[in-house]
C-alpha positions in Angstrom: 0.1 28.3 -45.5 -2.7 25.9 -46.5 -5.0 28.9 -47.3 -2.2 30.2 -49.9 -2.0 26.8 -51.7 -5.5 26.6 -51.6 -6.4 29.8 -53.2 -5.1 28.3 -56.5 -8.0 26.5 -57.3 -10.5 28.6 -56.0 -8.9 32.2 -57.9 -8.3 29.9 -61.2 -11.7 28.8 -61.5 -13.1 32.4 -60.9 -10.4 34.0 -63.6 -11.6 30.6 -65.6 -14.0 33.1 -67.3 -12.4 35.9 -68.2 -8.5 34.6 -68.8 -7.9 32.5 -71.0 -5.7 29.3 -69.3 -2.4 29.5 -71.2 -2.3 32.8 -70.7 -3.4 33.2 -67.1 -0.6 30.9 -66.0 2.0 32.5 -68.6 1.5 36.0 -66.8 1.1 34.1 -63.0 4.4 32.2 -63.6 6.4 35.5 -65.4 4.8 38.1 -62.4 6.0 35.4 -59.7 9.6 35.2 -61.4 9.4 39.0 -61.2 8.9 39.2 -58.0 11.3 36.8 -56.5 14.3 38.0 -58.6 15.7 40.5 -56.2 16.0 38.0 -53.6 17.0 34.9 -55.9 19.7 36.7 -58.1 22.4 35.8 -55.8 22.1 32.5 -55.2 21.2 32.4 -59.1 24.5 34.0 -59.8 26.1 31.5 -57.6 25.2 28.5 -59.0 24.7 29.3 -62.5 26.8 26.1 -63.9 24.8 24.4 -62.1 21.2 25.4 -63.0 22.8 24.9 -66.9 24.2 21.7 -66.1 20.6 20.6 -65.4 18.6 22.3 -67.8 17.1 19.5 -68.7 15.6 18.1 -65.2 14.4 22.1 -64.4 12.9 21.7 -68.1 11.0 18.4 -67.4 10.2 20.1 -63.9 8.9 23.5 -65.8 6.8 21.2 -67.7 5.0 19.0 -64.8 4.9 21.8 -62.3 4.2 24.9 -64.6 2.9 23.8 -67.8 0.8 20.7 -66.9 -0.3 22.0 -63.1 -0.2 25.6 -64.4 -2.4 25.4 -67.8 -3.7 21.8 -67.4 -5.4 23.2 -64.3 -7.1 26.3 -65.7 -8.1 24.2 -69.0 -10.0 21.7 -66.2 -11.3 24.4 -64.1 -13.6 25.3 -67.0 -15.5 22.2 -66.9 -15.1 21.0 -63.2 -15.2 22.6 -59.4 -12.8 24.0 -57.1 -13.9 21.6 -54.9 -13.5 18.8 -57.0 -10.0 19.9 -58.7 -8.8 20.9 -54.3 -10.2 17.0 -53.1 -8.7 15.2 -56.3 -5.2 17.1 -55.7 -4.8 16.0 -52.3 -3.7 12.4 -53.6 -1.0 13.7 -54.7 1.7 12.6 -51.4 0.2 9.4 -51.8 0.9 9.2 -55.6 4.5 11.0 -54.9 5.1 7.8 -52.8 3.7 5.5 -55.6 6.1 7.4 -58.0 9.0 6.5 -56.1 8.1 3.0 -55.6 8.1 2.7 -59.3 11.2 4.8 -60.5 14.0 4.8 -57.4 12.9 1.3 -55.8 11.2 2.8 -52.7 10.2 -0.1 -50.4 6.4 0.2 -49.6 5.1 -1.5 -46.4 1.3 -3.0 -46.2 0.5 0.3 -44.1 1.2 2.1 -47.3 0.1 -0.2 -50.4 -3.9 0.2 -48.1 -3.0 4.0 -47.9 -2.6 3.9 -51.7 -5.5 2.1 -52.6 -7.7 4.0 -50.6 -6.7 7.4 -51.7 -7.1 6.1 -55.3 -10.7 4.7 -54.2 -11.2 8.2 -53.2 -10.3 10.3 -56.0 -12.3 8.2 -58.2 -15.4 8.4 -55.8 -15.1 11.9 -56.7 -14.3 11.7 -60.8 -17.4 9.1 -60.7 -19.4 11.9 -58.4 -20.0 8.8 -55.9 -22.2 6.5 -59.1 -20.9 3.4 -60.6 -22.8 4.1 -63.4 -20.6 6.9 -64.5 -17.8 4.5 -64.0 -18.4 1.7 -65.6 -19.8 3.7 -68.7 -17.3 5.9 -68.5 -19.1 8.9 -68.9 -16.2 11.0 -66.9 -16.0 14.9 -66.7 -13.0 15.8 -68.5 -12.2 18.5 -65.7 -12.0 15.4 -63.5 -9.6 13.9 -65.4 -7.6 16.8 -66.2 -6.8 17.6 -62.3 -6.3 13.8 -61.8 -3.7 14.0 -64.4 -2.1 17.1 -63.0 -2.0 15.4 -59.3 0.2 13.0 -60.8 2.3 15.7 -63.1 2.7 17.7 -59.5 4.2 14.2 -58.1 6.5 13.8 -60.8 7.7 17.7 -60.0 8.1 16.6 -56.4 10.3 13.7 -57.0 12.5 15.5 -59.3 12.7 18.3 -56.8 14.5 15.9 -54.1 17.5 15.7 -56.8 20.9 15.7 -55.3 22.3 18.1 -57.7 19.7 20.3 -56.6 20.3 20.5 -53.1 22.4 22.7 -52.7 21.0 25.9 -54.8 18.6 27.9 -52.5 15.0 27.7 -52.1 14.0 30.7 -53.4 16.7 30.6 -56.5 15.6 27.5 -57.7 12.1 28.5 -57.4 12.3 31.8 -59.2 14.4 29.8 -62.0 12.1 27.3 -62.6 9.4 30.3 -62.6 11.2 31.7 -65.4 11.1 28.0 -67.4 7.6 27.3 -66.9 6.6 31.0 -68.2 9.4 29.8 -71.2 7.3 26.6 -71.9 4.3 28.6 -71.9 5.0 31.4 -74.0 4.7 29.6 -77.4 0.9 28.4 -76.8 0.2 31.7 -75.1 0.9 33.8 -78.4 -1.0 31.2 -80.4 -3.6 31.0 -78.2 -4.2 35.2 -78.4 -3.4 35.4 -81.9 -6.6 32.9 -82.2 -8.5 34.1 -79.6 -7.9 38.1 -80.0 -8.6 38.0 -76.0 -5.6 39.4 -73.4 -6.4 40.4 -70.1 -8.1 44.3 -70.0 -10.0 44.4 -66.9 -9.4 45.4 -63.4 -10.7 42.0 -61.9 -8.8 39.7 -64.6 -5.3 41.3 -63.6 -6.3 40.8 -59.6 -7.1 37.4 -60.0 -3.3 36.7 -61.8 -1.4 39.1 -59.3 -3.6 36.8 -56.6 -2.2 34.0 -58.2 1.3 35.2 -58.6 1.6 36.6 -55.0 -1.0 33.8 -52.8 -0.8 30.8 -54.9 2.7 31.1 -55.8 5.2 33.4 -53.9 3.5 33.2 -50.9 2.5 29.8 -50.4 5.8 28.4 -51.3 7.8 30.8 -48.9 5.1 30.0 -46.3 5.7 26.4 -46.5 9.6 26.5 -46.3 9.7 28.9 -43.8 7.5 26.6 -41.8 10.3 23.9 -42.7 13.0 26.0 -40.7 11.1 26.8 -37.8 8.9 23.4 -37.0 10.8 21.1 -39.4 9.6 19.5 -42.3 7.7 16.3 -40.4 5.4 18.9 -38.7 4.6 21.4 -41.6 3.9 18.4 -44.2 1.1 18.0 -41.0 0.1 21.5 -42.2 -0.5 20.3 -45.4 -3.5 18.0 -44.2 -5.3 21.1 -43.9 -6.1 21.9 -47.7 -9.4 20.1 -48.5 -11.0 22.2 -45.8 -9.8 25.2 -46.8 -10.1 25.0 -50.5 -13.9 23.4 -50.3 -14.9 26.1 -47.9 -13.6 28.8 -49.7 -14.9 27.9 -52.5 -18.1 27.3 -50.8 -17.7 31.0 -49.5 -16.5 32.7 -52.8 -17.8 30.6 -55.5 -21.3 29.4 -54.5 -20.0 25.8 -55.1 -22.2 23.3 -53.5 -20.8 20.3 -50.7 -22.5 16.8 -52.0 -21.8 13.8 -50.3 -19.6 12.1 -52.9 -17.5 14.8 -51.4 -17.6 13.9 -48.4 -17.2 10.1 -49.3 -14.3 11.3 -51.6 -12.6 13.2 -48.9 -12.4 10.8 -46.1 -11.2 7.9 -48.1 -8.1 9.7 -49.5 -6.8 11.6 -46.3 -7.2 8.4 -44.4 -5.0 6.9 -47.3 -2.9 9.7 -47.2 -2.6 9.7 -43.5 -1.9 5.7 -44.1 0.8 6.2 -46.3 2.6 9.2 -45.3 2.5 9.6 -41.5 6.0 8.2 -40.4 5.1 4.7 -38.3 6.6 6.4 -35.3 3.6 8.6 -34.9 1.5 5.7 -35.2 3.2 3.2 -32.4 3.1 6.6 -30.0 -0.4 6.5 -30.6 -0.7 3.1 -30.1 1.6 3.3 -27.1 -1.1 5.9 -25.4 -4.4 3.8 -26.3 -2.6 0.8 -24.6 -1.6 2.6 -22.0 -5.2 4.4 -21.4 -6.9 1.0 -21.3 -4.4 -0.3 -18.8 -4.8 2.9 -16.5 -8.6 1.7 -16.6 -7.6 -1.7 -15.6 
């Protein structure tokens, strides 16, 4: 599962070069609503008044989740790393909990406002590439920013996705709708963009990289992580989830040449250990806690 979500970086900065971004994730979003349809047309069918009724929300959800972590990423993939866009994005639980705080009253403990501030420390150890000269003259790679931005868009898509009107439609035909609307939203800048540009995928290796993206990064990965939901349960696979900065750095590594610096490093353990702080439920940490104690007593 991790490996699926990863390869989204790591294929979109390789198809960086020879797609250009509103049309790569046009074509990825539009194959992976072709693909799911056969086994989302039923439960589209069945709530169809509902899916109108909230056009809107799966509209504002196309946009953060398709358009914005779709195009947004490819545009930023052209000026930064895989490595940098996979580190920056794991932030993103922590800023889904600061979203919450700020728009549905969400109480946050002092466990959580540290895991916060440390996860933030981190991504911008990474935007800064780890020297405060770059920070405090603010010469920041756009790319950077970009993915940052996006990180906070793909919050804002995982709020809205907790929506109690959207409950009850099924995973995989609210999925394939919201597909559909992100391609939708995307279409208008993709026909400008190759009416300017005179450039539409030709070549073997640009139409793997989008059916990679469409089946891995997309159909894939998403049906990976809900199936893992039904089998562990959701505590245990958002675990799972911890295990994408490896996976995208080292592929990219592997596949892109990319090279590990230490601001990465740096980067890295600052925001899993605020993501850790903020996310893993306080249970998990008393057991813990419960086990040193009664180590040390066993020692006794």
């Amino acid at each position: 599962m991790p490996m699926f979500f990863s390869s989204n970086l790591v294929i979109g900065r390789a198809a960086a070069t020879t797609v250009e971004p509103w049309t790569l994730a046009f074509l990825r979003w539009l194959l992976a609503f072709v693909i799911l349809l056969p086994f989302a047309w039923q439960g589209i069918r069945d709530h169809r008044e509902t899916l109108l009724r909230e056009w809107k929300v799966i509209g504002v959800m196309a946009f953060f989740g398709m358009w914005i972590c779709g195009a947004g990423v490819y545009f930023a993939l052209k000026y930064t790393t895989a490595s940098n866009g996979t580190l920056i994005y794991t932030s993103s639980p922590v800023l889904i909990l600061l979203l919450e705080w700020i728009f549905r009253g969400r109480r946050v403990g002092g466990r959580e406002a540290l895991g916060i501030v440390l996860a933030v420390v981190g991504v911008v150890t990474i935007v800064v590439k780890g020297s405060l000269g770059t920070l405090l003259g603010l010469r920041l790679n756009a790319g950077d920013v970009l993915i940052a931005l996006a990180a906070l868009a793909w919050a804002g898509y995982s709020v809205l996705l907790k929506r109690k009107a959207l409950a009850d439609i099924p995973t995989l035909s609210l999925f394939a709708t919201l597909a559909l609307a992100g391609a939708i939203t995307l279409l208008p800048f993709t026909i400008v963009e190759i009416a300017e540009t005179g450039r539409f995928p030709a070549s073997g290796a640009a139409w793997m990289s989008i059916f990679g993206l469409a089946v891995s990064a997309s159909v894939l990965a998403f049906s990976t992580f809900q199936y893992g939901i039904k089998i562990v349960g959701p505590a245990t696979t958002g675990l799972f989830m911890y295990l994408l900065p490896p996976y995208g750095v080292l592929m990219a590594v592997i596949f892109l040449g990319e090279d590990l610096k230490l601001y990465h490093v740096a980067g890295f353990v600052l925001i899993m250990a605020g993501v850790i702080l903020a996310t893993v439920p306080r249970a998990l940490f008393e057991r813990a806690r419960a086990k040193v104690a009664g180590l040390r007593r066993a020692r006794v």
